[in-house]
Backbone as XML, in Angstrom:
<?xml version="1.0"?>
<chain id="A" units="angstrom">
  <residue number="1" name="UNK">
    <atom name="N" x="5.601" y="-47.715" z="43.047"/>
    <atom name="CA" x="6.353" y="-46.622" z="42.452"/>
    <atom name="C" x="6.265" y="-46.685" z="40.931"/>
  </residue>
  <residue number="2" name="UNK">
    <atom name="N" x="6.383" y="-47.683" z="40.053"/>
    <atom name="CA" x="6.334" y="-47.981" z="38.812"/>
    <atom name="C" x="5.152" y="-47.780" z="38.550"/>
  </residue>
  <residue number="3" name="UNK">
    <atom name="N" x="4.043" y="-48.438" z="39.186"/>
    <atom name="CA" x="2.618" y="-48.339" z="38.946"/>
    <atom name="C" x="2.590" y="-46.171" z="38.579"/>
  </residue>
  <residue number="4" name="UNK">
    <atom name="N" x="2.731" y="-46.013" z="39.522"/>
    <atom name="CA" x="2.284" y="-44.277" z="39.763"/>
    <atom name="C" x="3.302" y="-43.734" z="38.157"/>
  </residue>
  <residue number="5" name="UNK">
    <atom name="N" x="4.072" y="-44.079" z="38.051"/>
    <atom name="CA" x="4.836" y="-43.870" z="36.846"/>
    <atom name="C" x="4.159" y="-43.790" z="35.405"/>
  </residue>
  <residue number="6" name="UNK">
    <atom name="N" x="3.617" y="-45.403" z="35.388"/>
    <atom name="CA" x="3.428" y="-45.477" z="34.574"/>
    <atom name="C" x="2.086" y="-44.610" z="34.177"/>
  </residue>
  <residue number="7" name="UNK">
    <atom name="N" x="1.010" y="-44.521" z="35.665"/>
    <atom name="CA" x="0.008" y="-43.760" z="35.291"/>
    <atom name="C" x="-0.076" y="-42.645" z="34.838"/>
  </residue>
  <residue number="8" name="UNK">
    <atom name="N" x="0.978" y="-41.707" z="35.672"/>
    <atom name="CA" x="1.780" y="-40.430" z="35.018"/>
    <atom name="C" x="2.131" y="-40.367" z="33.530"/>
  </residue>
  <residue number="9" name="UNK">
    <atom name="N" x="2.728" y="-41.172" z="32.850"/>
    <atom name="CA" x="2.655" y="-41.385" z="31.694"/>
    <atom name="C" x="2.000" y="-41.467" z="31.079"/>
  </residue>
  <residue number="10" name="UNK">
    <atom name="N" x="1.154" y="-41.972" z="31.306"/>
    <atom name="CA" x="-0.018" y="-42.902" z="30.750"/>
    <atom name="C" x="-0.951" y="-41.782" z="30.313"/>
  </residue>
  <residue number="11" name="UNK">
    <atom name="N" x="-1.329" y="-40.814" z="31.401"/>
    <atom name="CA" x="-2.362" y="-39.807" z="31.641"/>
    <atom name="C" x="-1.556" y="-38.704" z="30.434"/>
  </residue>
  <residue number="12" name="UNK">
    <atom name="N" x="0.027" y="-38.507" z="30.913"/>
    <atom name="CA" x="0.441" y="-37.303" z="30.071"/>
    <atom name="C" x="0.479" y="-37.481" z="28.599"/>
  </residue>
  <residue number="13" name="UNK">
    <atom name="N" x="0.415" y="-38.742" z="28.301"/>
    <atom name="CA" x="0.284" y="-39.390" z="26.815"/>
    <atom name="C" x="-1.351" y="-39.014" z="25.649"/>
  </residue>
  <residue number="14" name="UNK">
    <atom name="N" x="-2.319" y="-38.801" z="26.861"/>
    <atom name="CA" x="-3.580" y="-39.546" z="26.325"/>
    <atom name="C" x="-4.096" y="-38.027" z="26.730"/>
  </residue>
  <residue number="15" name="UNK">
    <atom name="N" x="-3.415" y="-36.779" z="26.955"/>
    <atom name="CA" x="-3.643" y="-35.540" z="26.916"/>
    <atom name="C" x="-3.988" y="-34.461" z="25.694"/>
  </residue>
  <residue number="16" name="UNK">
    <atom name="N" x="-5.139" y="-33.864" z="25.731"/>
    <atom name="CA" x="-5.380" y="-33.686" z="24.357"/>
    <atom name="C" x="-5.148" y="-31.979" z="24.620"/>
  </residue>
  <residue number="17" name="UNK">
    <atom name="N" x="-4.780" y="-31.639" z="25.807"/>
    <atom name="CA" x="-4.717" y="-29.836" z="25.902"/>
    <atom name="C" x="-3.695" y="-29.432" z="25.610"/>
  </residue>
  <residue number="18" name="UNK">
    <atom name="N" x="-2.249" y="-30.017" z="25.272"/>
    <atom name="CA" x="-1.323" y="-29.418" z="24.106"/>
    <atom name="C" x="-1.586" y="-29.147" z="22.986"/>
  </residue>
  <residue number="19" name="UNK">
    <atom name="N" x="-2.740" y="-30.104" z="22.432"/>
    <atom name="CA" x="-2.797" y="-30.381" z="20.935"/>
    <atom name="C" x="-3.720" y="-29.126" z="20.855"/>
  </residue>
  <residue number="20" name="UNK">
    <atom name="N" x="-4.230" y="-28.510" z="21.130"/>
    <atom name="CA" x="-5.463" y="-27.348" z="21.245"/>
    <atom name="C" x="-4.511" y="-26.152" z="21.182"/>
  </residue>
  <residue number="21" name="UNK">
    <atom name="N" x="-3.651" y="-25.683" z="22.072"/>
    <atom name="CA" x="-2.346" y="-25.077" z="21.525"/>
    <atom name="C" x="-1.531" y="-24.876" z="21.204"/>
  </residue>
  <residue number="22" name="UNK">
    <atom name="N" x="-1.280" y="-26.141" z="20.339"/>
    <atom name="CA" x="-0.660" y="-25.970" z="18.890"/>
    <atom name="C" x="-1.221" y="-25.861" z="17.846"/>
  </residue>
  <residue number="23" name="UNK">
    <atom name="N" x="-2.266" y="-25.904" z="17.711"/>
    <atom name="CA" x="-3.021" y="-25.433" z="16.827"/>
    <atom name="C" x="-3.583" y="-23.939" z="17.024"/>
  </residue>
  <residue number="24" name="UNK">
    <atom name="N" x="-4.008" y="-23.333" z="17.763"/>
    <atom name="CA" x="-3.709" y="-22.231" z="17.931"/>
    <atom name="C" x="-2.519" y="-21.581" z="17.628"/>
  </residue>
  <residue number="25" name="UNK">
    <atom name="N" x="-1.531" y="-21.918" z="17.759"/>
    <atom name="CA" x="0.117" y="-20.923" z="17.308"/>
    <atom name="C" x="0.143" y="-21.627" z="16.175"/>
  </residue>
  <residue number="26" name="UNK">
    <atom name="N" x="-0.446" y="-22.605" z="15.387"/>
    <atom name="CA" x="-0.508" y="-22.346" z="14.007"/>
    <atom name="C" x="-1.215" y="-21.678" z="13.272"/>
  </residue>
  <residue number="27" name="UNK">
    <atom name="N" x="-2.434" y="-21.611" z="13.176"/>
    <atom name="CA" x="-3.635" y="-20.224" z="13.424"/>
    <atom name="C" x="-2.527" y="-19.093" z="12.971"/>
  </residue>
  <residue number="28" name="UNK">
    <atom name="N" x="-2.145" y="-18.522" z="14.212"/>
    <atom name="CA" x="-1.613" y="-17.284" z="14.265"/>
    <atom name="C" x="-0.390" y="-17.340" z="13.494"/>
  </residue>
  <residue number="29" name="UNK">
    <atom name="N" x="0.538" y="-18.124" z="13.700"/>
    <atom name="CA" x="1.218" y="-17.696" z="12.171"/>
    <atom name="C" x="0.732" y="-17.958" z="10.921"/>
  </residue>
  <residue number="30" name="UNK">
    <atom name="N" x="-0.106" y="-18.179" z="11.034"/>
    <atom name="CA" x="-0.734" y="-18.373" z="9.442"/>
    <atom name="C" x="-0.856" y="-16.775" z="9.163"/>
  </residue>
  <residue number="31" name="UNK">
    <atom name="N" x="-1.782" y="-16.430" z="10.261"/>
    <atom name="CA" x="-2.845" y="-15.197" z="10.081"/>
    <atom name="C" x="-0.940" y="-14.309" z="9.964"/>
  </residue>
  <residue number="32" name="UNK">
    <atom name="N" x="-0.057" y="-14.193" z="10.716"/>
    <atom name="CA" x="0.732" y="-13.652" z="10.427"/>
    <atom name="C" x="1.393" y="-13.400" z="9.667"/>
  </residue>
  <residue number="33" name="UNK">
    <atom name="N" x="1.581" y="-14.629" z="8.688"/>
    <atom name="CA" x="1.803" y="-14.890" z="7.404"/>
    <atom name="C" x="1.463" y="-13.909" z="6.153"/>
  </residue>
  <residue number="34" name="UNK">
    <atom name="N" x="-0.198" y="-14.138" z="6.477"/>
    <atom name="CA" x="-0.641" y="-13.648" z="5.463"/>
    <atom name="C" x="-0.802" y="-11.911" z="5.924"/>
  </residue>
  <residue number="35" name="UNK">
    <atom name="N" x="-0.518" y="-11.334" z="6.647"/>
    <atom name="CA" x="-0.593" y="-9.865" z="7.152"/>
    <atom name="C" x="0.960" y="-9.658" z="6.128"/>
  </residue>
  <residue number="36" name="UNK">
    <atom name="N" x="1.886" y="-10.375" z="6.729"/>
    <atom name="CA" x="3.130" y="-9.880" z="6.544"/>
    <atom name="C" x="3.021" y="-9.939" z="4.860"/>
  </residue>
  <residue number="37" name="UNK">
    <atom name="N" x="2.677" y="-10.823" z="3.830"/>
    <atom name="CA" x="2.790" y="-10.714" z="2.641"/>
    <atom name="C" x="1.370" y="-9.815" z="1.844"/>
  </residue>
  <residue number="38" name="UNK">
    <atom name="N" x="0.463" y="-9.274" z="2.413"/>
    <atom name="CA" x="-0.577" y="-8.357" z="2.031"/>
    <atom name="C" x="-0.267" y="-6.883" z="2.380"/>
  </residue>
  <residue number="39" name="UNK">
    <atom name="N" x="0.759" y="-6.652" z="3.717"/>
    <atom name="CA" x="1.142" y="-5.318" z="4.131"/>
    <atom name="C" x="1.742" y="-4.726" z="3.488"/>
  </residue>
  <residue number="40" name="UNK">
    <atom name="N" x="2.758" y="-4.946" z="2.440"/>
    <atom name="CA" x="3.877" y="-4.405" z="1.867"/>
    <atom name="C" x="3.081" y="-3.872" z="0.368"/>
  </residue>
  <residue number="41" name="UNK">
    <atom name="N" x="2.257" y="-4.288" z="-0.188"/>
    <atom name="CA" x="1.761" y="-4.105" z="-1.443"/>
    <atom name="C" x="0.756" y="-2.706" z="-0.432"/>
  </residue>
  <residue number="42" name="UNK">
    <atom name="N" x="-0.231" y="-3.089" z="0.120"/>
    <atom name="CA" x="-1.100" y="-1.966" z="0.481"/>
    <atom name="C" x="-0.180" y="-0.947" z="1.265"/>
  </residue>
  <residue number="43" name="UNK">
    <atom name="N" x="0.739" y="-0.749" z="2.312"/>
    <atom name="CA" x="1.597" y="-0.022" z="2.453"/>
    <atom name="C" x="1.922" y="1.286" z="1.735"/>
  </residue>
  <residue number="44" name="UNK">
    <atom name="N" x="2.252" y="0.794" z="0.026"/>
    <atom name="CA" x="2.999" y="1.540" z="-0.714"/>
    <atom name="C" x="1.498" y="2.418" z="-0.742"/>
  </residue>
  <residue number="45" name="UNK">
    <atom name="N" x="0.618" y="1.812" z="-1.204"/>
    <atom name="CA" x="-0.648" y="2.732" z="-1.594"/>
    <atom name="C" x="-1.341" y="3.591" z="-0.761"/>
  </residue>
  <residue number="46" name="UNK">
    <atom name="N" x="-1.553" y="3.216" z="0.330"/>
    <atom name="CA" x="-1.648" y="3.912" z="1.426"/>
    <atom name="C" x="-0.758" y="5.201" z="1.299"/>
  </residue>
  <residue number="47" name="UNK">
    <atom name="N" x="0.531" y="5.310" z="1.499"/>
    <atom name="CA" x="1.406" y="6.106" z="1.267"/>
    <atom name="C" x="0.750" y="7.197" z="0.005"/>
  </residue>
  <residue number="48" name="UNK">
    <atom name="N" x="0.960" y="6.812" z="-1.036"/>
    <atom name="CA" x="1.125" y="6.811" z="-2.011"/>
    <atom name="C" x="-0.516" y="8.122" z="-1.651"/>
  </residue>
  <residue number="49" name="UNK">
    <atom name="N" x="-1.399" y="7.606" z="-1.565"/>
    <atom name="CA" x="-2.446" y="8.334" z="-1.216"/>
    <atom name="C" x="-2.177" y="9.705" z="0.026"/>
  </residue>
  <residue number="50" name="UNK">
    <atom name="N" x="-1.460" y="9.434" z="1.184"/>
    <atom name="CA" x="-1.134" y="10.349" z="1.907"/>
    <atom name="C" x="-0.465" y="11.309" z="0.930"/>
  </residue>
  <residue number="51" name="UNK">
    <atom name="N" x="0.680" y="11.357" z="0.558"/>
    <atom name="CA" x="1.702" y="11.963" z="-0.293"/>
    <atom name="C" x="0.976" y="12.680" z="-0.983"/>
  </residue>
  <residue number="52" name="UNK">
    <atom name="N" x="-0.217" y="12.880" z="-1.755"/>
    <atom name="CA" x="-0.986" y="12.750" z="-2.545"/>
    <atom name="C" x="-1.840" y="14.170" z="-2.354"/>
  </residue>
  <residue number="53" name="UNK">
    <atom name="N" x="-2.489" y="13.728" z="-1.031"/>
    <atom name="CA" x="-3.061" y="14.588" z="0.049"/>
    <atom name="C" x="-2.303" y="15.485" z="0.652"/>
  </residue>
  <residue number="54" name="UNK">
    <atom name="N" x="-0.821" y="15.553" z="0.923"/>
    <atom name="CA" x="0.047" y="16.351" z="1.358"/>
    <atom name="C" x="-0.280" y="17.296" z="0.413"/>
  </residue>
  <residue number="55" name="UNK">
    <atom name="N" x="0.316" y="17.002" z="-0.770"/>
    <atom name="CA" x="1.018" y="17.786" z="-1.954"/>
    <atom name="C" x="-0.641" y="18.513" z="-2.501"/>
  </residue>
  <residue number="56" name="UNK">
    <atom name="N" x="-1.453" y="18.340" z="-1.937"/>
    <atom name="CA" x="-2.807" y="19.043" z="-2.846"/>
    <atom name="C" x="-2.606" y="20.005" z="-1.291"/>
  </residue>
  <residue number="57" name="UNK">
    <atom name="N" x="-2.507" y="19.529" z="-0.364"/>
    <atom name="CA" x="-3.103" y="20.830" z="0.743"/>
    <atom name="C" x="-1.457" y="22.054" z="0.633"/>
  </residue>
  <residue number="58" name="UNK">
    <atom name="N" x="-0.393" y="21.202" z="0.326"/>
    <atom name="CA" x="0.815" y="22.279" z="0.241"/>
    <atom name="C" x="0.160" y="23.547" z="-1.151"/>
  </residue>
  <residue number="59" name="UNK">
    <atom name="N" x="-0.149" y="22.796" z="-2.377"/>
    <atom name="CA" x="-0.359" y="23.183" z="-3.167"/>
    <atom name="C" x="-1.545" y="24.575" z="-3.059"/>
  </residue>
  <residue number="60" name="UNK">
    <atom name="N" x="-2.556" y="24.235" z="-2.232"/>
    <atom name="CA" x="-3.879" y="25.166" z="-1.825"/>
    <atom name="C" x="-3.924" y="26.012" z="-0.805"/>
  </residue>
  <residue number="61" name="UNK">
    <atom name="N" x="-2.639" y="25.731" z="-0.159"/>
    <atom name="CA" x="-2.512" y="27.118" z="0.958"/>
    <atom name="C" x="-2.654" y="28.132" z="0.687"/>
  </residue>
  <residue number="62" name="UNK">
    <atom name="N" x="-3.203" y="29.774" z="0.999"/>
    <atom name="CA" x="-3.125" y="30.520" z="0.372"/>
    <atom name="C" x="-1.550" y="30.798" z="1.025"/>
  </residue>
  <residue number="63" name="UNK">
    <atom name="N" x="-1.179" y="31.968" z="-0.014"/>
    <atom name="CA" x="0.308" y="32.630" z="-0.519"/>
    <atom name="C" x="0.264" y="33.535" z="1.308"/>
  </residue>
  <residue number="64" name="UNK">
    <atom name="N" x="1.724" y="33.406" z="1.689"/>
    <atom name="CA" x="1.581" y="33.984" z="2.748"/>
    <atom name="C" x="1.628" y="35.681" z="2.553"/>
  </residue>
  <residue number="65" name="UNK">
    <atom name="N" x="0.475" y="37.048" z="3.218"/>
    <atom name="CA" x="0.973" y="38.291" z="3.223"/>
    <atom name="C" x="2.315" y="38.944" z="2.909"/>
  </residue>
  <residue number="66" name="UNK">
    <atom name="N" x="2.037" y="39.520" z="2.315"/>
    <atom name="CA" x="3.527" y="40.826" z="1.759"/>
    <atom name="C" x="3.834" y="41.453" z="2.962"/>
  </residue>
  <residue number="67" name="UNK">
    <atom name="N" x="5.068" y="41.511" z="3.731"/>
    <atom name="CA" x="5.251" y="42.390" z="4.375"/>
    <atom name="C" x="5.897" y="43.537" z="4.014"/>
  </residue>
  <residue number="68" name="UNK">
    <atom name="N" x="4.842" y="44.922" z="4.659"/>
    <atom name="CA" x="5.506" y="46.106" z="3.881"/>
    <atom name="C" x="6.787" y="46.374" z="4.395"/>
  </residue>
</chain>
């Protein structure tokens, strides 16, 4: 019984397929990391460009008909 124990142990100790995903979910918050602090600056500009594009096509509509 101890024997089988200890092998159990032994084996779950000397396991290297946790260590493969944890490094992976560090990976990804990294990569998340750096999305979350690059999004907010390009965001505004993005915007900033739509808005931009709104206000030229509001601006170029033609004038709607006179109704008599």
């Amino acid at each position: 019984m101890f024997l089988k124990l200890y092998v159990k142990v032994r084996v779950f100790f000397e396991s290297t397929e946790g260590a493969s995903a944890i490094e992976y979910a560090i990976v990804a918050a990294m990569v998340a990391a750096v999305i979350v602090v690059f999004i907010t600056p390009i965001s505004k500009e993005v915007t900033d460009i739509f808005t931009g594009l709104r206000d030229a096509l509001i601006d170029a509509r033609p004038a709607a008909p006179a109704t008599p």
